[in-house]
N, C-alpha and C positions, 0 to 999 in steps of 0.2 A: 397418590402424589405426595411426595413427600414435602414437609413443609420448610421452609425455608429457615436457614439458620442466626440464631439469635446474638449472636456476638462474632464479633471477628474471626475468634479461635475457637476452637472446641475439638474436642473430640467424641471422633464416631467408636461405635461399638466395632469390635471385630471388623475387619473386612480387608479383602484381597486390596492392594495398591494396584492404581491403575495398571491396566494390560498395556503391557512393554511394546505388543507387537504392531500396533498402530503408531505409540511412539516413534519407533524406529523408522515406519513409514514416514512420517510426519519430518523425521529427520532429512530423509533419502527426498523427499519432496524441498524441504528448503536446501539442500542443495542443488538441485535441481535449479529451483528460480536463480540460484548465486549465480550457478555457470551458466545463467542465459543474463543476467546484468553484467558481469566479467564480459559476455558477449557484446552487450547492446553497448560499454564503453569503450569496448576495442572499435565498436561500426564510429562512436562519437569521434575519439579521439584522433582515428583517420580521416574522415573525411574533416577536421581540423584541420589538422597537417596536409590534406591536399591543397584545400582550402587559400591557404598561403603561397602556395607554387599556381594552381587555377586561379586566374579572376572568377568565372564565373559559378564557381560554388562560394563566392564570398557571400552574396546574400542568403543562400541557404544556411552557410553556417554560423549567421545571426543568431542562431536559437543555441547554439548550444550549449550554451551554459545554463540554461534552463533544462535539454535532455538530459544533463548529467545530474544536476536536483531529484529529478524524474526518477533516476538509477538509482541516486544512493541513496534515496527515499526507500525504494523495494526492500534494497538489500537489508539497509537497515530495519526495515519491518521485520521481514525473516530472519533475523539473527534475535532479535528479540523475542522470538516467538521460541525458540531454545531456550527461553527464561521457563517457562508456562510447564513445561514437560519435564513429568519427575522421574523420568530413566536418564534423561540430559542433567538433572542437576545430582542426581545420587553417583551419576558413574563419572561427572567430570567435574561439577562446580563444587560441592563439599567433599569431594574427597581430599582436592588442592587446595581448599579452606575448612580445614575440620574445626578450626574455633568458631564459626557459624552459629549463632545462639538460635534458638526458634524463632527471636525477636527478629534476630538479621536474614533468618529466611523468610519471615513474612513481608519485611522490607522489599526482598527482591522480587516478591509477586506487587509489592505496591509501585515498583517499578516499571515493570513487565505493563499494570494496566496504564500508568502515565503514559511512557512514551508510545505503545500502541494508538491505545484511542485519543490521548492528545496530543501527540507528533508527528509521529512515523507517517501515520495512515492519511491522518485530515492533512497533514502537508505532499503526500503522496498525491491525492487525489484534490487539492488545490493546484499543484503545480501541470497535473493534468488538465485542468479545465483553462486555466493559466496559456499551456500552449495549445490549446487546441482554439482557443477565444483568440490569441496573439497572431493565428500562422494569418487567421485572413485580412488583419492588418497592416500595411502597409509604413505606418510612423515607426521609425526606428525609438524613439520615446518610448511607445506604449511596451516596445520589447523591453525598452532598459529598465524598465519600473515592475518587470514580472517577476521579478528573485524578491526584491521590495516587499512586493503587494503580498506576494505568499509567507512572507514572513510577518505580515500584519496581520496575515487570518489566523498564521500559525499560533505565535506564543499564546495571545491570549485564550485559547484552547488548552493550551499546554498548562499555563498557571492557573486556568480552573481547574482542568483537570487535578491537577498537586494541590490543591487549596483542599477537594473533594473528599480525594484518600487522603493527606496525609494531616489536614489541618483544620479541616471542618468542626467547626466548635458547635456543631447540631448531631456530632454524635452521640452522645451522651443522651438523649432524649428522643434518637431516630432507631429502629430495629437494627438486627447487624445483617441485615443483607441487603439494606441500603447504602451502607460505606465498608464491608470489610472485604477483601481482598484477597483473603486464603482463611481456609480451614484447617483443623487440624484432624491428622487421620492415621489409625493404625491399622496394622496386618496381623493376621492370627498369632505371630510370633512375638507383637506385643511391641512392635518397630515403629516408632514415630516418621510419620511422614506430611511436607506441610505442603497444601495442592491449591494450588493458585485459582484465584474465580474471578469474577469481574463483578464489581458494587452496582447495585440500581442505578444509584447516581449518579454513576459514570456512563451508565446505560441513555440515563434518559439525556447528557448533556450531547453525549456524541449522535443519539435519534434527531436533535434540533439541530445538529450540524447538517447530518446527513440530509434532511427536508429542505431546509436551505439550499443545499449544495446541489440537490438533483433538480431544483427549478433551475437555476444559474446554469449547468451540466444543460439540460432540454435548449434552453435557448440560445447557447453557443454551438450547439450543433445542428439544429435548425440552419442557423447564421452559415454555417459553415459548408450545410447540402445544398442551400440556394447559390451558395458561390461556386464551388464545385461542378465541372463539363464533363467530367471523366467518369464512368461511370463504375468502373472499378475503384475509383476514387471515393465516390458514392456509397459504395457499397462495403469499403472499408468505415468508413465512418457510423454509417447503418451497425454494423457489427460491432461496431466497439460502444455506440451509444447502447444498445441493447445489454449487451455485457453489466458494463454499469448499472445501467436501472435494474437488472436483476436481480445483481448481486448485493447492489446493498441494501433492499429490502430484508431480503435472504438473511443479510448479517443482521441487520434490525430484529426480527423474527427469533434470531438465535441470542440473542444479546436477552431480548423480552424472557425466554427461555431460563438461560442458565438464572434469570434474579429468582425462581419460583422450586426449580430443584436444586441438589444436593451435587458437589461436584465427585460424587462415590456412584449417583444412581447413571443408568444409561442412556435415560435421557437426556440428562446434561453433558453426558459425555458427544453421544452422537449431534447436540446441537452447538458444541466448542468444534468438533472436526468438520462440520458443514459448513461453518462461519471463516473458519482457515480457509478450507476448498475452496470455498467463494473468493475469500479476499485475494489468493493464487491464483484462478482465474481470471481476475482481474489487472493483475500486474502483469500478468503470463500475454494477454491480450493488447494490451496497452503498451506493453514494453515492443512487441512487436510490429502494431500498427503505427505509431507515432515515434520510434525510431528506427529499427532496423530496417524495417521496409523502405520507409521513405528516404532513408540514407543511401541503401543499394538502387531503389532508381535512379537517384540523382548522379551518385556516380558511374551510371551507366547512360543514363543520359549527355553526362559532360564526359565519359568515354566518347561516344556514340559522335557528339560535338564535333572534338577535336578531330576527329577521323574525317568526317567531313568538310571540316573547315581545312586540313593538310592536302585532300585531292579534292576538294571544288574550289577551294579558297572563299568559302563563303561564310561570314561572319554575322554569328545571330545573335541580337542585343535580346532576344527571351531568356528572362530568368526563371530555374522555377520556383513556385512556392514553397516558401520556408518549412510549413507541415506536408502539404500532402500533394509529393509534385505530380506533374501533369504532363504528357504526352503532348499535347496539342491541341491534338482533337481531340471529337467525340468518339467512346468504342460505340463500333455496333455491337 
């Protein structure tokens, strides 16, 4: 095992630059998620606009302005993750910025780990528990105060996180693979290239988020299968809580990881692409359980309505719930 690196920057002996062809994967995959978020705010932003013509999609679409947090949470995760990747930054970002010092590329990996582990993700997965704690709610209060409250868990994540990388006055006296951020790497041809890592430090603050977060995570969903009749309902939620708890072990796991190897060896490699996979199937999950899905029932249920209500004349004061609507009954 190789041991882990003593200063910020350095360089390695000889060695091939990451293999491009997972890159490009890694590419084709965040666009992927894009054009499934571009998806989940077209499903938002309609049944909005129906919203306003229907009464009775007005209480459903309470939430949305929380789905759309949810969204551009994703998107922005995976647009940032195109920081991290050195076929992404050699063939689009320095070539359009050739004054670029190494200084300023290692800047852009201290970036990359900021708004990841203390934005992007912990406010992603706030605003998830956020509306999944909110949908069985009932006070229009407790909705209004959910953009609020995820911006109170947010920043200050955010501003440890940037205290950690970029201002931490313990590093001078801490190893460098407890606060640096990229290493520095060449290819047999003698080509600098700077490849982005993640600090301990930043490891072990987002590991105490994540243990927090997945007790709070357990007990809104709990909350949420005892309210729940529907048993497809049920079993959406079952699925998306498992997701989660999964996965962010997973990324804990992989995060413990890359602080002990090199980001040149494979094992680091293969535990940065696990931790992506993961955190993808997580929003890939979640984007669909907690909007799309729930959006196209309801507008098929307030189809289904008004059809009824036009030849029976029969007017129904059932609304559905704001997260995860409901048929009525129970499925067998």
């Amino acid at each position: 095992m190789a041991s882990p690196p003593t200063n910020a920057m350095f360089l390695f002996p000889a060695v091939p630059i990451t293999d491009g062809l997972w890159d490009l994967a890694t590419v084709s995959l965040i666009a992927g998620i894009l054009i499934l978020s571009i998806l989940s705010l077209t499903f938002i932003f309609h049944l909005h606009l129906r919203s306003q013509i229907l009464p009775h999609l007005g209480h459903f679409n309470s939430l949305w302005k929380v789905r759309l947090v949810l969204v551009l949470f994703a998107a922005f995760w995976a647009l940032n993750e195109l920081l991290r990747l050195p076929v992404f930054r050699q063939s689009y970002l320095y070539p359009n910025f050739p004054s670029l010092t190494v200084a300023a590329q290692t800047t852009v990996c201290k970036l990359h780990v900021v708004l990841s582990l203390g934005f992007y993700e912990p406010g992603f997965l706030v605003t998830l528990l956020f509306l999944v704690n909110v949908s069985i709610k009932k006070t229009e209060r407790s909705r209004m105060w959910a953009i609020p409250s995820v911006c109170a868990v947010c920043f200050p994540m955010l501003l440890l996180q940037a205290f950690v990388v970029f201002f931490s006055p313990l590093q001078a006296m801490l190893p460098g693979f407890m606060h640096g951020s990229s290493v520095l790497s060449s290819d047999l041809l003698g080509r600098s290239a700077v490849l982005c890592t993640y600090p301990a430090l930043s490891c072990i603050i987002f590991t105490v988020f994540a243990v927090a977060y997945a007790l709070a995570f357990l007990v809104s969903c709990w909350q949420v299968v005892m309210f729940v009749i529907n048993k497809t309902i049920g079993g959406r939620v079952y699925f998306l809580a498992v997701s989660v708890m999964v996965t962010l072990p997973i990324q804990i796991f992989c995060l413990g990881l890359t602080s002990i190897w090199l980001p040149v060896d494979p094992v680091y490699y293969c535990a940065v692409s696990t931790m992506f996979l993961s955190v993808l199937w997580c929003i890939t999950v979640s984007e669909i359980i907690l909007v799309i899905k729930p959006i196209a029932d309801a507008l098929d249920a307030c189809g289904a309505l008004l059809i009824s209500t036009t030849h029976h004349g029969n007017n129904s004061n059932e609304e559905p719930t704001p997260l995860f609507h409901q048929q009525g009954s129970q499925d067998q």
